[in-house]
Residue frames as a rotation matrix with the C-alpha (Angstrom) as fourth column:
UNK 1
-0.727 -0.086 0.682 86.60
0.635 -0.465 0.617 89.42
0.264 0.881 0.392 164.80
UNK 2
-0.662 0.435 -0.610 84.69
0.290 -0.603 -0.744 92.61
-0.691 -0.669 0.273 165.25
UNK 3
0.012 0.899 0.438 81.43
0.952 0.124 -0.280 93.23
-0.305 0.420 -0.854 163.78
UNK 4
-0.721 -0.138 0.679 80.97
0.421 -0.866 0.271 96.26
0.551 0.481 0.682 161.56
UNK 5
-0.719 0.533 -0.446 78.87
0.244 -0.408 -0.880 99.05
-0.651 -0.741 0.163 163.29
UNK 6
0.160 0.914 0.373 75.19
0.939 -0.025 -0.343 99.78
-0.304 0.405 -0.862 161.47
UNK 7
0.869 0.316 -0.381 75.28
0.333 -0.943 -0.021 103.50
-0.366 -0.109 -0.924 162.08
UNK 8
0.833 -0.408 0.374 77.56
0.454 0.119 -0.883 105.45
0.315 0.905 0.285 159.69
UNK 9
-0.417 -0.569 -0.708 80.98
0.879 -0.450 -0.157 106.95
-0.229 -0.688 0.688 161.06
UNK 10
0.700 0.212 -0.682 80.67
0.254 -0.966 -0.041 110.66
-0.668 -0.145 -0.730 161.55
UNK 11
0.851 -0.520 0.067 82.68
-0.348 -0.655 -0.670 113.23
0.392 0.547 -0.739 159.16
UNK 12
0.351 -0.857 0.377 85.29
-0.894 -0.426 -0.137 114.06
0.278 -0.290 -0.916 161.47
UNK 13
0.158 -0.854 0.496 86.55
-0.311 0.434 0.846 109.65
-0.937 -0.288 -0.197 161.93
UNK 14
0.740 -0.301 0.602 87.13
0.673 0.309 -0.672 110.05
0.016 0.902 0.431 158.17
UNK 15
-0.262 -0.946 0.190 89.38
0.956 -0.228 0.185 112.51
-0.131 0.230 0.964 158.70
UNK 16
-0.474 0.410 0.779 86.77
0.718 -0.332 0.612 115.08
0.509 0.850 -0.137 157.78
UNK 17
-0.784 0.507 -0.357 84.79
0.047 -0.526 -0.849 118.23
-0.619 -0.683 0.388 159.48
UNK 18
-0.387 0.777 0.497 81.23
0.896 0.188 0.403 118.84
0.219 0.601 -0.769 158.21
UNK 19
-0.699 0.160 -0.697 79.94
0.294 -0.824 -0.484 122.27
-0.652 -0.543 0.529 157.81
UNK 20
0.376 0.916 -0.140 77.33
0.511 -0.331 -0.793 124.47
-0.773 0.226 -0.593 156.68
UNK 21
-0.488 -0.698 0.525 78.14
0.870 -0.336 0.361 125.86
-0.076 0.633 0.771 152.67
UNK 22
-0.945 0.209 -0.252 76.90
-0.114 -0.931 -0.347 129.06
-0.307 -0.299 0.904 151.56
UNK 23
-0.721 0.688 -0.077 73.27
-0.352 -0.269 0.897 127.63
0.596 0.674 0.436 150.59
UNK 24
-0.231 0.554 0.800 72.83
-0.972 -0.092 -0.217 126.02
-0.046 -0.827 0.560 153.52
UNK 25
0.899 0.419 -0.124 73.78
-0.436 0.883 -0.175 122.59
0.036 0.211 0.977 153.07
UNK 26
0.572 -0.744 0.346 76.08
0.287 0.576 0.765 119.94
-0.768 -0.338 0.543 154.81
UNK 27
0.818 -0.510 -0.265 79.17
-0.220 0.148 -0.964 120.07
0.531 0.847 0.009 152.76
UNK 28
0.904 -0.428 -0.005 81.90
0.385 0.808 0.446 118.14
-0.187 -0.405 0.895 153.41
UNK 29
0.801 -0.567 -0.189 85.55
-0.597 -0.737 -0.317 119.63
0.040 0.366 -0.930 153.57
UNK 30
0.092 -0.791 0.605 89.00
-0.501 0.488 0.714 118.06
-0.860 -0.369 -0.351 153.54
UNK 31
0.537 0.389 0.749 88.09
0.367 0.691 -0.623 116.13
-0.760 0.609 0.228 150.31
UNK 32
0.006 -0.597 -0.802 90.80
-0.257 -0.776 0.576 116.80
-0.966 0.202 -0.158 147.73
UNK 33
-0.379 -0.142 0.915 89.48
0.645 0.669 0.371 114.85
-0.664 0.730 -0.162 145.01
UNK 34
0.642 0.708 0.294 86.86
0.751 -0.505 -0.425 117.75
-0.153 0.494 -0.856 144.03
UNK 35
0.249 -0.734 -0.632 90.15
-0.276 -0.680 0.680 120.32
-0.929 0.005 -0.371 144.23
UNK 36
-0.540 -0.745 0.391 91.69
0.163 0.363 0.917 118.35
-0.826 0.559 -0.075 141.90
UNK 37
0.231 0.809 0.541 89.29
0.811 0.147 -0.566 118.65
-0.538 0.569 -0.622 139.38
UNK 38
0.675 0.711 -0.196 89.01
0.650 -0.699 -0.299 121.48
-0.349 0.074 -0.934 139.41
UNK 39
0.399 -0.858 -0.324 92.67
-0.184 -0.421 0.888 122.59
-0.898 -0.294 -0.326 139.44
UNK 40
-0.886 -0.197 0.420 93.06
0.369 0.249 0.895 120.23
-0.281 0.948 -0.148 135.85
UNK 41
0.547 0.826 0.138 90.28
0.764 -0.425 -0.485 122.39
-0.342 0.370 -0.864 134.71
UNK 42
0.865 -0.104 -0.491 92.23
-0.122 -0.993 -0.004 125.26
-0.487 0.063 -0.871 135.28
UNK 43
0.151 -0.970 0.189 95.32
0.078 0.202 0.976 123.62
-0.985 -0.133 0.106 134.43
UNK 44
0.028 0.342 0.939 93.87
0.791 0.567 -0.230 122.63
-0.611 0.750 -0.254 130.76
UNK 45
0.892 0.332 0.306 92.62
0.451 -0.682 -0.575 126.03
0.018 0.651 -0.758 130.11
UNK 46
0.494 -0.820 -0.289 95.70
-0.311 -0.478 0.822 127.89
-0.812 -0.316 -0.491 131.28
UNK 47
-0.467 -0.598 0.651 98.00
0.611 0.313 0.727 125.47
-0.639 0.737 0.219 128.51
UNK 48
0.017 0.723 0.690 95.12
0.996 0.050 -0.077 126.32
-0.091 0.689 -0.720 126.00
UNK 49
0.895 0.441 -0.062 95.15
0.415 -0.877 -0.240 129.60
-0.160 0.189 -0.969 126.38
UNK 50
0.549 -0.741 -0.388 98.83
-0.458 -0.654 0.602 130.11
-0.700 -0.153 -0.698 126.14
UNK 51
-0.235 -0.417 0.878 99.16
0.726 0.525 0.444 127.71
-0.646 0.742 0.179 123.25
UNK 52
0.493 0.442 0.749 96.73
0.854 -0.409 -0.321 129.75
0.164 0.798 -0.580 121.28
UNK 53
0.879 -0.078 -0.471 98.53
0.088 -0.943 0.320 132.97
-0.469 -0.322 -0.822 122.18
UNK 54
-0.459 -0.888 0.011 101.88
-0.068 0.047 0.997 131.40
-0.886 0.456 -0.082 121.04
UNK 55
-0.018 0.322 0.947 100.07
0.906 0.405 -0.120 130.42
-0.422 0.856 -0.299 118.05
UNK 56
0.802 0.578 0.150 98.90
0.575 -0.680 -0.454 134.09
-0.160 0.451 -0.878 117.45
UNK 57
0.671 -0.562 -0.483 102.00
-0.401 -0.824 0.401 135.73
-0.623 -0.075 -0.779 118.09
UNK 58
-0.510 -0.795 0.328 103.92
0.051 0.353 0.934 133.20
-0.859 0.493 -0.139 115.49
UNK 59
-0.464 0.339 0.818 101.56
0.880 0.281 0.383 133.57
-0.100 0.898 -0.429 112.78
UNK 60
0.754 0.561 0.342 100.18
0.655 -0.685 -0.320 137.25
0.054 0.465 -0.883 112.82
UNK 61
-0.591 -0.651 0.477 102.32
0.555 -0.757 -0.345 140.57
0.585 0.060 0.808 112.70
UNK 62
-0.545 0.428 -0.721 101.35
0.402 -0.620 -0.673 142.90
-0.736 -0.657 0.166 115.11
UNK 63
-0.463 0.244 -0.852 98.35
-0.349 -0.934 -0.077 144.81
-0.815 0.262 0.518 113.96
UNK 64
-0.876 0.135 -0.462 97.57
-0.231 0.725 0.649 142.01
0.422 0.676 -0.604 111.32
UNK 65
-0.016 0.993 0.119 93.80
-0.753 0.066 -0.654 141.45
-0.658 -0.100 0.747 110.82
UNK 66
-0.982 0.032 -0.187 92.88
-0.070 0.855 0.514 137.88
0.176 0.517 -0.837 109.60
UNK 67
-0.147 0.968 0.201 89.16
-0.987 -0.157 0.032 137.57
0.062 -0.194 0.979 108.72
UNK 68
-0.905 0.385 0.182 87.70
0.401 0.914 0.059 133.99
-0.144 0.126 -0.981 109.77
UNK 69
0.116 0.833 0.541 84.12
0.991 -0.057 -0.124 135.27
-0.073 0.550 -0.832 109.55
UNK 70
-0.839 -0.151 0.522 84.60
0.456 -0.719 0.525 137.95
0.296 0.679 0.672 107.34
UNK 71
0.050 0.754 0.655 82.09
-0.415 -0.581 0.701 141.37
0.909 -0.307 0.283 108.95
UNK 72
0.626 0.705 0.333 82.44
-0.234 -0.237 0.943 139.46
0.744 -0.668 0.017 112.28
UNK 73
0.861 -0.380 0.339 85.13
0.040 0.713 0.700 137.66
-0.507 -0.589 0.629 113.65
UNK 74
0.454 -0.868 -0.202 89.11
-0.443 -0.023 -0.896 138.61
0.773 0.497 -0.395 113.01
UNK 75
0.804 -0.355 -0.477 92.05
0.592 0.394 0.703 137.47
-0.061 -0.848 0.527 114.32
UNK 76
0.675 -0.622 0.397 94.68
-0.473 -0.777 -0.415 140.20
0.567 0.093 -0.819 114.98
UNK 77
0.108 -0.721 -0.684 97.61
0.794 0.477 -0.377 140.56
0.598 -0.503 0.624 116.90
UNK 78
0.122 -0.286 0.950 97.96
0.000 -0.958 -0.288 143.44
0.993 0.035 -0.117 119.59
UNK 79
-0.459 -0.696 -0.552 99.49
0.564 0.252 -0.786 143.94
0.686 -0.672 0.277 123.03
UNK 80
0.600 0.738 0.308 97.84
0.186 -0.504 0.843 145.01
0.778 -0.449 -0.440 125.86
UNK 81
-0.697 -0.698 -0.165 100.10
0.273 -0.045 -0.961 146.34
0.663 -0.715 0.222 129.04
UNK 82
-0.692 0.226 0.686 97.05
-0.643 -0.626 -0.442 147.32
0.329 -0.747 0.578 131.20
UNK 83
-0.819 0.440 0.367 93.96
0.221 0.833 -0.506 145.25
-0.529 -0.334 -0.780 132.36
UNK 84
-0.004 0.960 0.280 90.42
0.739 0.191 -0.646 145.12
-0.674 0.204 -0.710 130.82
UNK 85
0.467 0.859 0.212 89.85
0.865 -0.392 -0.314 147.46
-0.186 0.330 -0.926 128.22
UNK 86
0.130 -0.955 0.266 93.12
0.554 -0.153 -0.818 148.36
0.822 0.254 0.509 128.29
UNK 87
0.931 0.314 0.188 92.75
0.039 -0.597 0.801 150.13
0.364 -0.739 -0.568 131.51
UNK 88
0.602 -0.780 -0.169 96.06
-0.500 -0.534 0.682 152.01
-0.622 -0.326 -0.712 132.61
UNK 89
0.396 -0.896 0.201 98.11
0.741 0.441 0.507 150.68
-0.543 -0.052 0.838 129.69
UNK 90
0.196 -0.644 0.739 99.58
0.260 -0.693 -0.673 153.99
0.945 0.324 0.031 128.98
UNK 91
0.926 -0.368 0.090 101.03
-0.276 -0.491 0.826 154.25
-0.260 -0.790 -0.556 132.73
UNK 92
0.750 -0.648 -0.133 104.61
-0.657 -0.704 -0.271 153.50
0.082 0.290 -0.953 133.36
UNK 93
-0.152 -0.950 -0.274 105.14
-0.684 0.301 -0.664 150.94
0.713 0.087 -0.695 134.12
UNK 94
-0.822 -0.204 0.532 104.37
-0.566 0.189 -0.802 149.91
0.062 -0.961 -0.271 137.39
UNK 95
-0.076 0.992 -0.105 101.16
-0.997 -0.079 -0.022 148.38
-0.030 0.103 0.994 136.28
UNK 96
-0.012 -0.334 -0.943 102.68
-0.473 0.832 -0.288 145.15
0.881 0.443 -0.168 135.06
UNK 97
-0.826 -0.489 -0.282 103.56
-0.059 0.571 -0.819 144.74
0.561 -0.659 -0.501 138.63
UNK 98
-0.796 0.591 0.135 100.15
-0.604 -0.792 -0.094 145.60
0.052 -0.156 0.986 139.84
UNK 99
0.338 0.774 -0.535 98.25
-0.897 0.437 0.064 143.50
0.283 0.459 0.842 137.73
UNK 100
-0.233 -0.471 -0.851 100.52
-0.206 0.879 -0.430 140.57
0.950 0.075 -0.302 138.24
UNK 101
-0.846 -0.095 0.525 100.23
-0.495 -0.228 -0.839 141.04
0.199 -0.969 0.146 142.22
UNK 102
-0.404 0.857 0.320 96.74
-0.842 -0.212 -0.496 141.62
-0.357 -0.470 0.807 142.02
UNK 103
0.413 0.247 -0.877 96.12
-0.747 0.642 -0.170 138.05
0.521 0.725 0.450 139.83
UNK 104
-0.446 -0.393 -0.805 98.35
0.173 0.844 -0.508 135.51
0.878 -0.366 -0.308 142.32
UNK 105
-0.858 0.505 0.094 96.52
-0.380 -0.503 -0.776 137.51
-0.344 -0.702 0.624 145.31
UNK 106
-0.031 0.992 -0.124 93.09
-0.941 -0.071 -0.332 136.35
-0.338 0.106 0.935 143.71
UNK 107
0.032 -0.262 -0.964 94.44
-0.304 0.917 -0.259 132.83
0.952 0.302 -0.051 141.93
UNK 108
-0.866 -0.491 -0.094 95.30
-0.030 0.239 -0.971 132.30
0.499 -0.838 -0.222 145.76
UNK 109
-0.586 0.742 0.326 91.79
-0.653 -0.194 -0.732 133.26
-0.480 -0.641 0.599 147.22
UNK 110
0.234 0.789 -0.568 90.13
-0.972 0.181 -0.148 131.36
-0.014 0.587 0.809 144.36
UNK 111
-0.050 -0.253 -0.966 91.73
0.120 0.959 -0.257 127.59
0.992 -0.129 -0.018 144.99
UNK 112
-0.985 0.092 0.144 90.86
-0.142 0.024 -0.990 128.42
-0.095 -0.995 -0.010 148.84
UNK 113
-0.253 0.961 -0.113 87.40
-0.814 -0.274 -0.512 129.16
-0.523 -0.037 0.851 147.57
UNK 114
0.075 0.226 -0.971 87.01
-0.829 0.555 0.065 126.37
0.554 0.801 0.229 145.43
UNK 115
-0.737 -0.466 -0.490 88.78
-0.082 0.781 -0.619 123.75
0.671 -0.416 -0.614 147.98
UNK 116
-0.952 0.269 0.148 86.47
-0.178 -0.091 -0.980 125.24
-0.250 -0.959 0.135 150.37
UNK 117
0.127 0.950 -0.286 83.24
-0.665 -0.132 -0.735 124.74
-0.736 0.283 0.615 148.21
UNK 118
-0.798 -0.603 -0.008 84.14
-0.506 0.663 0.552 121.90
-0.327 0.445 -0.834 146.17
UNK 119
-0.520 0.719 0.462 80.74
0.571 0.694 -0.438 120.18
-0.636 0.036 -0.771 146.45
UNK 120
0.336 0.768 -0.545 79.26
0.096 -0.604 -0.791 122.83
-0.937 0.214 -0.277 144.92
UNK 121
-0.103 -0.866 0.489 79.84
0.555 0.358 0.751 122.58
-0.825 0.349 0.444 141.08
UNK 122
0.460 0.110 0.881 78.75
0.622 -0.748 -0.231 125.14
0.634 0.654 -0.413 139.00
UNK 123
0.995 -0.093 -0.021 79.97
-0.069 -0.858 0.508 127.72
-0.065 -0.505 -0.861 141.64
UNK 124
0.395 -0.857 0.331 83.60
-0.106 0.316 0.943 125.66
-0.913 -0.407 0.034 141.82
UNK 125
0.158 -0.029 0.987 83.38
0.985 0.079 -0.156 125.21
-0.074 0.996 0.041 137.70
UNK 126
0.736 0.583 0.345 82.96
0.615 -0.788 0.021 129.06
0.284 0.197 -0.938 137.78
UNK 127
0.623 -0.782 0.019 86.11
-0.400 -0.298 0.867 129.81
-0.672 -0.548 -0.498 140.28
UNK 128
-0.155 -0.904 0.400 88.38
0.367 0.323 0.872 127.46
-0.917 0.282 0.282 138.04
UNK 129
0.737 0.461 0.495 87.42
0.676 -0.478 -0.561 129.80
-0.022 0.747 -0.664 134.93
UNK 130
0.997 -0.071 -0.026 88.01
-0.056 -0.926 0.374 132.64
-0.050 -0.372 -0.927 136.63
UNK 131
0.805 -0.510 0.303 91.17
-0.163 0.301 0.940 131.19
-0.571 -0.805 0.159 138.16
UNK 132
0.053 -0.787 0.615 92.69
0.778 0.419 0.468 129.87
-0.626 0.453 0.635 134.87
UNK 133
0.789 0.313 0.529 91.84
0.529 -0.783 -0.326 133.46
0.313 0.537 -0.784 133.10
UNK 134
0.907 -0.412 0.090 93.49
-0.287 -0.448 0.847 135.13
-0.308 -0.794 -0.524 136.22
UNK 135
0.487 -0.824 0.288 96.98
0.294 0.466 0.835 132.82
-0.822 -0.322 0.469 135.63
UNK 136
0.203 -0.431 0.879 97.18
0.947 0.316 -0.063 132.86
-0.250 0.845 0.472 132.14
UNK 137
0.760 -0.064 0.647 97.35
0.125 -0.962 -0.242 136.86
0.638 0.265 -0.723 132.15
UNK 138
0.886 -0.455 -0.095 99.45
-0.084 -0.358 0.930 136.52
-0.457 -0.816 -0.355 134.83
UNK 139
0.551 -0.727 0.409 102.07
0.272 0.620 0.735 134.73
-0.789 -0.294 0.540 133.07
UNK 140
0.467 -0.280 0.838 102.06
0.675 -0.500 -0.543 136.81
0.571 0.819 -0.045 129.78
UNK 141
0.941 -0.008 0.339 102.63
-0.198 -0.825 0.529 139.79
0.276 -0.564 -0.778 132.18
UNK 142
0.573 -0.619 0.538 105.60
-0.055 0.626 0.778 137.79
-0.818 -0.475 0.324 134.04
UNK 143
0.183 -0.589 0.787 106.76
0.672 0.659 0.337 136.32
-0.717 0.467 0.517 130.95
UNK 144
0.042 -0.069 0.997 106.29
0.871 -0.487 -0.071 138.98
0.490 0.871 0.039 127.88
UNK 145
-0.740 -0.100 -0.665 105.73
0.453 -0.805 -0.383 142.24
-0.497 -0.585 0.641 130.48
UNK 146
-0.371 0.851 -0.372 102.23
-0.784 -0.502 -0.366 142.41
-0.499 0.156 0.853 128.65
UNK 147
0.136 0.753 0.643 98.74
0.311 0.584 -0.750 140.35
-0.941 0.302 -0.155 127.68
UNK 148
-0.968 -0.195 0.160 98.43
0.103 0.271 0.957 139.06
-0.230 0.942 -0.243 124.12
UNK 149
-0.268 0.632 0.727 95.49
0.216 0.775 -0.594 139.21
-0.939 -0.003 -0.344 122.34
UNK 150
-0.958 -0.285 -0.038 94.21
-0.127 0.300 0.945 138.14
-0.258 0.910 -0.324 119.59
UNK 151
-0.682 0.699 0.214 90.71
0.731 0.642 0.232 137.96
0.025 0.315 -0.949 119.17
UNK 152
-0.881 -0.076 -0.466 88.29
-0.025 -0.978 0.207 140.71
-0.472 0.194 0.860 117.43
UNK 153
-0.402 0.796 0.453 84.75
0.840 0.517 -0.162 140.68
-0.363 0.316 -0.877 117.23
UNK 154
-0.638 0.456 -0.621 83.10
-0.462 -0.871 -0.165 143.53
-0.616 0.181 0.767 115.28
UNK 155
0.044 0.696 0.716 79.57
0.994 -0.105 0.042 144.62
0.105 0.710 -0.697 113.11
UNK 156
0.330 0.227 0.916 79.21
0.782 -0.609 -0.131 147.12
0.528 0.760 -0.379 111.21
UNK 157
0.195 -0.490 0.849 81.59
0.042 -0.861 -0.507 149.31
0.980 0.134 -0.148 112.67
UNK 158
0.455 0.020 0.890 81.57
-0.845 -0.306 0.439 148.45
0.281 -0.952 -0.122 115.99
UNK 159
0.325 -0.497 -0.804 84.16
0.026 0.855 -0.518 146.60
0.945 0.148 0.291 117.64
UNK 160
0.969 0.235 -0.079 84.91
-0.034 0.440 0.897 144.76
0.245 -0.867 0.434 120.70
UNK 161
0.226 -0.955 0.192 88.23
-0.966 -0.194 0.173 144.97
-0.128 -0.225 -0.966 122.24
UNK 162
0.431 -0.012 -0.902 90.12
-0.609 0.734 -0.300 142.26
0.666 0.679 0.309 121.42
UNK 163
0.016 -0.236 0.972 90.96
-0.945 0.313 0.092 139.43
-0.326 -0.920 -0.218 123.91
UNK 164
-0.603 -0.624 -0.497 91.93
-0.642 0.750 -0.162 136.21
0.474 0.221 -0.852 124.52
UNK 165
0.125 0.399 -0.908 90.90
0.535 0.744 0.400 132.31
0.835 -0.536 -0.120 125.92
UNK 166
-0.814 -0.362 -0.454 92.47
0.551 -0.233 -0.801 133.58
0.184 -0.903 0.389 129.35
UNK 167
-0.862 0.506 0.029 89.95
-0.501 -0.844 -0.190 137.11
-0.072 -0.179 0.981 129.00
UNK 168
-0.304 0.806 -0.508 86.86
-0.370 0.392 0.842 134.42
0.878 0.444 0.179 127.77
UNK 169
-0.405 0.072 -0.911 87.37
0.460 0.877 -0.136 132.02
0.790 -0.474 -0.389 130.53
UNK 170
-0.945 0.247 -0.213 87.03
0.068 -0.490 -0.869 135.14
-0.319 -0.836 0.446 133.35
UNK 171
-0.493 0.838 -0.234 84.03
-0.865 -0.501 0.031 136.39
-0.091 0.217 0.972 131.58
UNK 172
0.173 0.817 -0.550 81.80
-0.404 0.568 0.717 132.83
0.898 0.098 0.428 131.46
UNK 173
-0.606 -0.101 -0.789 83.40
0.734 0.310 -0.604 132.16
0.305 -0.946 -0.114 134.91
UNK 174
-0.990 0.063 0.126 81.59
-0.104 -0.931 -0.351 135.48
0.095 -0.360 0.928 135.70
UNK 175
-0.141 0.886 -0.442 78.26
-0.770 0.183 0.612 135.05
0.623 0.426 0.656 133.91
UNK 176
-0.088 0.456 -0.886 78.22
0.349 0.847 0.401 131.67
0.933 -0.274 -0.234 135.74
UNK 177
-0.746 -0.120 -0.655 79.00
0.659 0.003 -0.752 132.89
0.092 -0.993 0.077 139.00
UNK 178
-0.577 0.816 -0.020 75.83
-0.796 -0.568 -0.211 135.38
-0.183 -0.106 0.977 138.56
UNK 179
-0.129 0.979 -0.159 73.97
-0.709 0.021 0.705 132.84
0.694 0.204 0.691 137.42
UNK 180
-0.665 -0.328 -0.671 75.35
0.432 0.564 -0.704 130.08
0.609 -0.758 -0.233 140.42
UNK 181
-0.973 0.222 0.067 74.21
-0.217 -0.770 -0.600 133.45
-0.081 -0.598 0.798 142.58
UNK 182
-0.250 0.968 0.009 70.18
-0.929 -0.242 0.279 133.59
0.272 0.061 0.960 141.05
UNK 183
0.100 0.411 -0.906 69.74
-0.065 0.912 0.406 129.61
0.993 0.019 0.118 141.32
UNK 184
-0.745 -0.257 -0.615 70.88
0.481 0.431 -0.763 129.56
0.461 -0.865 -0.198 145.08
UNK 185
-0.976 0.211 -0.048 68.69
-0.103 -0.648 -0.755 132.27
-0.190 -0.732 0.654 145.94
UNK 186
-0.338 0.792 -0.509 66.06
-0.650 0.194 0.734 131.08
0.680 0.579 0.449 143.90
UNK 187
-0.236 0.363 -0.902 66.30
0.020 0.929 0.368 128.05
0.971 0.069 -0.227 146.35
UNK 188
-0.878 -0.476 -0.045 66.60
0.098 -0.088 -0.991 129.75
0.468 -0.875 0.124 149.63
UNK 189
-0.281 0.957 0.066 62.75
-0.596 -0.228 0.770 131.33
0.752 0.177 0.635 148.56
């Protein structure tokens, strides 16, 4: 019977390569448990956000304003064909295909980035935001040939374009990934 060796195997006889992440620290790659995670992160929101969309589009009428907090918070119903802020949805068309491209093109980089940084979890929490934002617009786009939304914050007269879970999820995937950004550099000091 052979005795166990003291000294721990290296990375690479697990199967594994060790490399340098972007803060400068070992990080292990090959590990697909921390993918996974992350992927039913995105997977979760992605349902979620296209339940609530079906939800909105069976229970409001286009253009239908439902106050939950009355002066701040409605729920409507209105169609977007363009990206952010409606950007280009009064082209012709060709956006749909555009946007859709440009969303499996980045859903793709962002489960490379995530697989590849895995150890890192606020930064990999931050990508599978992003990521499930990114899909779930894709698939209205795909599926309806335009984004739902349904959510309408205003005061006193000012109002916020209205968006969805899918538009939320980019925007605190964002915010984190700035703030991922200030803590790393904070530590590099």
């Amino acid at each position: 019977m052979a005795a166990k060796s003291a000294r721990p195997e290296r990375p690479e006889q697990r199967g594994q390569s060790e490399q340098t992440d972007r803060s400068g620290q070992r990080d292990r790659r090959g590990s697909s448990g921390g993918l996974a995670r992350y992927l039913a992160l995105a997977a979760l929101l992605i349902v979620a956000d296209q339940f609530s969309k079906w939800l909105a589009v069976r229970a409001l009428d286009f253009g239908e304003r439902l106050a939950v907090l009355p002066g701040f918070f409605d729920l409507t119903l209105v169609y977007n064909r363009g990206a952010a802020f409606s950007f280009l949805a009064g082209a012709a068309g060709w956006q749909r295909w555009f946007f859709t491209v440009v969303g499996l093109v980045a859903a793709v980089f962002l489960v490379w980035m995530i697989a590849r940084h895995g150890s890192q979890r606020l930064f990999s929490f931050a990508l599978s935001l992003i990521l499930a934002g990114a899909l779930g617009n894709v698939i209205d786009r795909l599926w309806r040939g335009e984004v739902v939304d349904f959510v309408l914050l205003h005061w006193r007269g000012w109002h916020f374009p209205a968006f969805n879970v899918a538009d939320a999820a980019i925007t605190v995937g964002a915010v984190l990934l700035i703030i991922d950004e200030l803590h790393r550099t904070r530590r590099a000091r």
